[in-house]
C-alpha positions in Angstrom: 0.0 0.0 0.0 0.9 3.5 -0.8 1.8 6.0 1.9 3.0 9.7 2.0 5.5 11.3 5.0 3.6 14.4 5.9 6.8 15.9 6.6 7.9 16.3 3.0 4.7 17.6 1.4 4.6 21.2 1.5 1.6 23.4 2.8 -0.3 23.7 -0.7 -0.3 20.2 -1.0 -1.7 19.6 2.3 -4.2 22.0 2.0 -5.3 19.9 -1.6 -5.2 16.4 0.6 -7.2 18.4 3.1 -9.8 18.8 0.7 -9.8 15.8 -0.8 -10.4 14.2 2.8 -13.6 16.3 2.9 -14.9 15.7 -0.3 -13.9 12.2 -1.1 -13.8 10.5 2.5 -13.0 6.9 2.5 -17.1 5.7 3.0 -20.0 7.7 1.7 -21.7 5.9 4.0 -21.5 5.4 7.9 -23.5 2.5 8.1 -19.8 0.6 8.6 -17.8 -0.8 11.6 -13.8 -0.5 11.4 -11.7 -2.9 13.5 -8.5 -4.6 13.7 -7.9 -8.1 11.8 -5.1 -10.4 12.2 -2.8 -11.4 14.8 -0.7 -8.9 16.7 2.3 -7.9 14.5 0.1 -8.8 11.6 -2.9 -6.7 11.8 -4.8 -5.4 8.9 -7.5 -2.4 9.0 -10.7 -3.8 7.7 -14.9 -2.4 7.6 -17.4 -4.5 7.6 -21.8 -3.4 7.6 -23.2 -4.4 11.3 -25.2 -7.4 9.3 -22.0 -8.6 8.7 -22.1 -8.4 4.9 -19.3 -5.9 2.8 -16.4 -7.2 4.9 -13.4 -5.2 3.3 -10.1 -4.6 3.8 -8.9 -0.7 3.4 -5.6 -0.7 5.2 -4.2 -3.9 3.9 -0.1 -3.4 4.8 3.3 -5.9 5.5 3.6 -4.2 8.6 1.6 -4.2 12.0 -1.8 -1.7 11.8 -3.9 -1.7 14.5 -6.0 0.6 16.4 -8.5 2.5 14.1 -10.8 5.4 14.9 -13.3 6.7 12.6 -13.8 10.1 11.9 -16.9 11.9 13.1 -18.2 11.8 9.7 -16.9 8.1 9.5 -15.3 9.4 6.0 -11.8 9.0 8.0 -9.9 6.8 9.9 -6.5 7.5 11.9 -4.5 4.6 12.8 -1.4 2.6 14.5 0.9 1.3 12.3 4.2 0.2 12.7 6.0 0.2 9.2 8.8 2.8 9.8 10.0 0.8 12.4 7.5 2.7 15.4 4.2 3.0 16.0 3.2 6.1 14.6 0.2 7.7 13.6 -1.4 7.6 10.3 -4.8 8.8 8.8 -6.2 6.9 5.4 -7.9 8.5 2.7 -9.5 7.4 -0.7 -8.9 10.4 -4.1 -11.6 7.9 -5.6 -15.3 9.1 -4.7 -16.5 5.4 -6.1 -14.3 3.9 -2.9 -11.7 2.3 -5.0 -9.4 1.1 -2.4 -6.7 0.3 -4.8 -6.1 3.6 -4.9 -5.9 4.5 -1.4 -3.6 6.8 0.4 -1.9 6.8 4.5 -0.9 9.7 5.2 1.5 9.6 7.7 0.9 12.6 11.0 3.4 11.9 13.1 7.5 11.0 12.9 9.0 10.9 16.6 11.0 7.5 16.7 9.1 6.7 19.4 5.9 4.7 19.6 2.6 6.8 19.7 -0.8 5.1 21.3 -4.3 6.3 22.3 -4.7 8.2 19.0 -8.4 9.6 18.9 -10.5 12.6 16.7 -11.6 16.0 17.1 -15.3 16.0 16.6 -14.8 18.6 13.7 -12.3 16.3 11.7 -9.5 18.7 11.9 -7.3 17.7 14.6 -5.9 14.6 16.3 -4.7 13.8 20.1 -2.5 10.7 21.0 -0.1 9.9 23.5 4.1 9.6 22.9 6.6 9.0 25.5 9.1 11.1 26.6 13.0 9.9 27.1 12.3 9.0 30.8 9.2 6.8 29.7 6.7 9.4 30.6 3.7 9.7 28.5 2.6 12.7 27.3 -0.8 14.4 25.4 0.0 16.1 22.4 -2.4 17.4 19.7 -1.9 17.6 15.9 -3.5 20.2 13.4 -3.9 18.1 10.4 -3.4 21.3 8.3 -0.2 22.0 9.5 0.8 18.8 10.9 2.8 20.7 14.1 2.3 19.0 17.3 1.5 21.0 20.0 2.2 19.2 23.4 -1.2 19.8 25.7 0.4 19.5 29.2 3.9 20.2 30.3 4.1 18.3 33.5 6.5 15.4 34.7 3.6 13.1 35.4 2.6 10.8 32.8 -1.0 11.7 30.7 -3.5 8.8 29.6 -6.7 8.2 28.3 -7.5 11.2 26.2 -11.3 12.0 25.5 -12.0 15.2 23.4 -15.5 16.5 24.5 -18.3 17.2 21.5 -18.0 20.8 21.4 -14.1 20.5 20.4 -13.0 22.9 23.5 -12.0 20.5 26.1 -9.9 17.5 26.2 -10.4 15.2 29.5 -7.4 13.3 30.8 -5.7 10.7 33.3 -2.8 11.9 35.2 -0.6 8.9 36.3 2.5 9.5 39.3 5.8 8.1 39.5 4.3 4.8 41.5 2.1 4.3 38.2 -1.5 5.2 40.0 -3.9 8.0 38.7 -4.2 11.7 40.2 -7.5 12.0 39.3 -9.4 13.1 35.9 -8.4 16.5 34.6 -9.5 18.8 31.6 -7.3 21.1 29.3 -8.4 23.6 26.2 -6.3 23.2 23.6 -7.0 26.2 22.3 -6.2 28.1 25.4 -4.8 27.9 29.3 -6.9 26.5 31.2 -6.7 23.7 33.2 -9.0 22.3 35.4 -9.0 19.3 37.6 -12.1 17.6 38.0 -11.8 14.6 40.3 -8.6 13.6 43.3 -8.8 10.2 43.6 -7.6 7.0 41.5 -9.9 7.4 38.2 -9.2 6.2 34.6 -10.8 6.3 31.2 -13.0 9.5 30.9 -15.8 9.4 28.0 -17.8 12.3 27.2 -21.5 11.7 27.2 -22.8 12.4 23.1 -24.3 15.6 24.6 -21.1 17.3 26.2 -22.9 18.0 29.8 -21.2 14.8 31.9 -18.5 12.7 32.1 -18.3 9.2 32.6 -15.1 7.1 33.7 -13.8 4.3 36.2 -12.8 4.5 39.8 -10.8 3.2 42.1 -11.9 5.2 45.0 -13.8 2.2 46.3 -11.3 -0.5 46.4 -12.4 -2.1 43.2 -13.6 -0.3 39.6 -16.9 0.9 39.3 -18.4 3.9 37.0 -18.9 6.9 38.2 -20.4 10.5 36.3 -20.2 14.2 36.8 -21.8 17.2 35.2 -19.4 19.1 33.6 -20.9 22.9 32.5 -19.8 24.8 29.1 -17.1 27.0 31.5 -15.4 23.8 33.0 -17.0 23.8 36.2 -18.1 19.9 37.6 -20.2 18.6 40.5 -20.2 15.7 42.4 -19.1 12.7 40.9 -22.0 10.1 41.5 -21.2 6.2 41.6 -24.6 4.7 39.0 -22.8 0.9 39.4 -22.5 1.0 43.2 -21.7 -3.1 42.8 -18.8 -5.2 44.4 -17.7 -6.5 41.5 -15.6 -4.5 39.2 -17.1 -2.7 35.8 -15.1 -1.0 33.5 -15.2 -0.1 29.7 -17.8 2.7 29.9 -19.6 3.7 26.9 -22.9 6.4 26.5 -25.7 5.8 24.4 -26.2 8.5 21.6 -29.1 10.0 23.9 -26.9 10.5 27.0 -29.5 8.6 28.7 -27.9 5.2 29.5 -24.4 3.5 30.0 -23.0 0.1 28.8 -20.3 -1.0 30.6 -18.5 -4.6 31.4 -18.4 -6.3 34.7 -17.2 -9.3 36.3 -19.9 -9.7 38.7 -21.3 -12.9 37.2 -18.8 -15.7 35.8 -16.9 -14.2 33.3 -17.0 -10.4 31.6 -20.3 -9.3 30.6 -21.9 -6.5 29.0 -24.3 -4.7 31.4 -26.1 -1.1 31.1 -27.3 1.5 33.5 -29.3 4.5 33.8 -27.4 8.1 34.4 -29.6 8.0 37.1 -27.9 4.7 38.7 -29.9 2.5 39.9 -29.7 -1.6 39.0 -28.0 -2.6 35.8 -29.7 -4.8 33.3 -27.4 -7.6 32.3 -26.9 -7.7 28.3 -25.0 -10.8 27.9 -24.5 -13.8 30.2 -22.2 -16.6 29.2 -19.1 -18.3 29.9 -17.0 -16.0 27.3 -14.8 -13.0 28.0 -16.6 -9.7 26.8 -14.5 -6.6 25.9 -13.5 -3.5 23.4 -17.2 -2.6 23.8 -18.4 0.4 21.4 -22.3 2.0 21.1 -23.6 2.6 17.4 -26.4 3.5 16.1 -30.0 2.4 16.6 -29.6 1.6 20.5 -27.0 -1.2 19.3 -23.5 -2.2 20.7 -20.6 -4.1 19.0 -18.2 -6.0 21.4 -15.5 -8.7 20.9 -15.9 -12.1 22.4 -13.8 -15.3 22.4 -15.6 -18.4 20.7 -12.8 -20.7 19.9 -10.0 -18.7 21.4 -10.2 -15.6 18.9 -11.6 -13.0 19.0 -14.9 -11.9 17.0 -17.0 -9.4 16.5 -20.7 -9.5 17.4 -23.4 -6.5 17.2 -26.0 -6.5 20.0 -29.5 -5.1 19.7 -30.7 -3.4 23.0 -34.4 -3.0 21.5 -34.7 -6.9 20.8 -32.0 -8.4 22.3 -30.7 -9.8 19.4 -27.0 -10.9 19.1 -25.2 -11.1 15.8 -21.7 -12.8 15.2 -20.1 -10.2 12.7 -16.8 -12.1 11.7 -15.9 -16.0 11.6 -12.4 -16.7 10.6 -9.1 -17.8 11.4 -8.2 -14.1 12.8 -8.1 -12.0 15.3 -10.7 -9.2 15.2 -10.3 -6.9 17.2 -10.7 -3.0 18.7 -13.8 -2.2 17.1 -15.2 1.6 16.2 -18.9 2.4 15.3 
């Protein structure tokens, strides 16, 4: 597969790849799930439509890609991928408007020598945040124009930075802050675009997600010995309340993820044999169980139409499956010899 260095295409050109990005996209359509297929070292970018028809591949390279994250507009998808020797960052396009994948472009974002994770989308397409370590093995939050390709480093701290979340409006981006002894500070927020800095919770916490909405956020604590999910109002000027536990279980749950309304959380939990898929109420209250089998659920993500697509194990591997919350329904997406894996809706 073809692939450009950002770093040695000048401005104009840019600003033409830009464009193309917009008008071309690599879907017309967002009726499509990306994950990760193939075995680690191996992995392939692929799409496939939630009734499991159209599988494709559309990043199909020698080396290791992994890690895709669609676009707002699911036109776009950035990515992990090994192939200079690192893990760097990448974004794929299509200059075909038909969705000729033959002709398909990475363009690479990032060139640091060092390997980048956690690379996720502003919700207006423009920018990218991701996490790349420092010579000491601190990890640090930087963002990327995509017009200008200059990363801009968000925090300047010697702690370590994890688990970025950019919230819907584009002005904040919530973070983790780890110490030296590898625990988290607490959950904090930073505008890119200007100084502040606000810390919105003091107590072991991990994984923020902003609710579709932009009013709350939701994320996984420590503060009670084991994991559970807790929210908190966030308000357009960065102020917070509370943070509110909605599991309140002594099991651990973890993997929150909102449902486009803001209404509900799905979230996995150990409290029965094995991982399952549960969901909650903002409200808290009990949580209605979603799957229950002997399997290990994980890489949980909400789509459309009150649906969720998760990995499972059958056999070993994993698969993809798409659940309806409406019916009930479970579907098994992907059957093969492969991995697949890290899925985005």
């Amino acid at each position: 597969m073809k692939y450009l260095n950002f770093r040695n295409i000048n401005l104009l050109a840019l600003s033409v790849f830009a464009l193309l990005a917009t008008a071309c996209g690599i879907l017309n359509d967002p009726g499509f799930i990306v994950f990760s297929t193939g075995d680690k070292g191996d992995r392939d970018i692929a799409i496939i439509r939630p009734d499991g028809t159209e599988f494709q591949i559309v990043v199909g390279h020698d080396a290791d890609d992994f890690a895709p994250v669609w676009s707002s507009d699911s036109r776009r998808i950035a990515y992990l991928s090994n192939r200079d020797g690192n893990v760097e960052v990448y974004v794929t396009l299509t200059i075909d408007s038909t969705g000729d994948y033959e002709n398909e472009l990475s363009l690479r974002v990032t060139n640091t020598g060092v390997d980048e994770t956690e690379v996720i989308w502003s919700p207006d397409g423009t920018r990218l945040a991701y996490i790349s370590p420092d010579d000491l093995g601190n990890h640090h939050l930087y963002w990327v124009d995509l017009d200008s390709l200059r990363p801009n480093r968000l925090i300047f701290d010697k702690y370590s930075e994890i688990d970025p979340a950019w919230d819907p409006t584009g002005e904040w981006i919530a973070f983790s802050v780890l110490h030296s002894d590898g625990l988290s500070s607490g959950i904090f927020m930073r505008n890119p675009g200007g100084v502040n800095s606000i810390q919105v919770t003091q107590t072991e916490d991990y994984s923020p997600v902003w609710s579709p909405d932009g009013e709350k956020l939701a994320f996984v604590s420590r503060r009670d010995k084991n994991e559970e999910i807790y929210i908190v109002n966030v308000g357009t000027d960065g102020s917070f309340s509370q943070a509110i536990n909605i599991t309140n279980n002594p099991a651990n749950d973890w993997s929150p993820s909102w449902s486009p309304d803001s209404k509900n959380v799905a979230f996995i939990s150990d409290r029965g044999e094995s991982p399952d898929i549960f969901i909650v109420s903002v409200g808290g209250g009990e949580a209605t169980p979603l799957t229950s089998n002997s399997l290990n659920e994980s890489n949980l993500s909400y789509g459309p139409s009150n649906s969720l697509v998760f990995n499972s194990d059958p056999n070993d591997r994993l698969d993809l499956f798409v659940l309806s919350i409406d019916s009930m329904e479970q579907k098994r997406l992907t059957k093969n010899n492969a991995n697949n894996s890290q899925p985005d809706w």
